[in-house]
N, C-alpha and C positions, 0 to 999 in steps of 0.2 A: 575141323576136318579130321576123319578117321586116318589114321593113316595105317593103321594095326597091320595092315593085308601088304603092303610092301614089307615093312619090317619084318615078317614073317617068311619073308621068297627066299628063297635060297639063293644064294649069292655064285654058287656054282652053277644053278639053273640061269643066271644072266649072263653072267662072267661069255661064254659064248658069244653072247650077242654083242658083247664090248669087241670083241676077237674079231667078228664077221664086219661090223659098222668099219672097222679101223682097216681091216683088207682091203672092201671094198672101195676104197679111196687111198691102196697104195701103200698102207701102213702096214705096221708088223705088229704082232702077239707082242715080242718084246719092247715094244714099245708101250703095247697098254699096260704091260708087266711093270712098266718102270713106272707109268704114271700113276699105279695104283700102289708102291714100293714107296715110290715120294710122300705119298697123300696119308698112308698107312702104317708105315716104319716096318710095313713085313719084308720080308726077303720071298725069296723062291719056296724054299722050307716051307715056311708057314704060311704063305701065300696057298702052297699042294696040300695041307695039310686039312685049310680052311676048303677048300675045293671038297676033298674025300669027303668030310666031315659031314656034308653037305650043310655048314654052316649060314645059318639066314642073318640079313641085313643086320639087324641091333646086336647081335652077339659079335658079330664080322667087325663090324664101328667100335663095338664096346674095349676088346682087348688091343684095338689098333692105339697107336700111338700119333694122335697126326701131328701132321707138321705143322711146328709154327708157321709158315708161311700160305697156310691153306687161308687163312682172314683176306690173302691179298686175290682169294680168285672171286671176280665181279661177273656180271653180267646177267642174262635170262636165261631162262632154263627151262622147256616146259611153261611158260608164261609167266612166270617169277622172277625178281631179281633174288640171286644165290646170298648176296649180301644180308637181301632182306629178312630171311627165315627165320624165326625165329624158335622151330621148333629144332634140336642141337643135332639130334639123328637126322633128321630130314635133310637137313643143313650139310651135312656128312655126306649124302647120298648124290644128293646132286653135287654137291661139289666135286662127286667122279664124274658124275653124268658130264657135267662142264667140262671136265677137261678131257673126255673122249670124244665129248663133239667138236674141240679146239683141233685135239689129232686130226681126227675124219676131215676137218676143215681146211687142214694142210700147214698149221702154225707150226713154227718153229717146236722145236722139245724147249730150248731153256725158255723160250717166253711160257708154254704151258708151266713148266715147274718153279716159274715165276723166278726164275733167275736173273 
């Protein structure tokens, strides 16, 4: 599978739609802030920084630092188990996607940040 055309989006052109999914079901900006802070080791800083930039998917993944504990997020995604990925960016991607549909879903913050 091509995946070329995601990794290329800009991460500020979705980043929005992570903001609106997590509203509409009662949640906050700073909340997807933190779950993408957890996942990525950026701060707010470089969180706005990547936003201006208009930094796309693989450069966005590339300088992030994830979290050890990003291996324990399981489930489907898009019709895939997140586990199963084997491609390591893609792997990356939904593993936000996963855990902003856990937000929108109404889970706890420490089970999303697998605490």
């Amino acid at each position: 599978m091509d995946n070329t055309r995601i990794y290329k989006m800009s991460f500020a052109g979705v980043y929005p739609f992570y903001i609106q999914k997590a509203e509409k079901k009662g949640r906050t900006k700073a909340e997807v802030d933190e779950i993408i802070f957890w996942l990525t080791g950026y701060d707010e800083q470089t969180l706005q920084q990547h936003i201006e930039d208009n930094t796309d998917f693989e450069h966005f993944f590339a300088q992030a630092q994830i979290n050890p504990n990003a291996s324990k997020i399981t489930g489907v995604i898009c019709g895939c188990r997140v586990e199963e990925i084997e491609d390591e960016l893609m792997q990356k991607i939904r593993y936000l996607d996963k855990m902003i549909d856990e937000l929108a879903k109404g889970k706890a913050m420490g089970k999303i940040l697998r605490k």
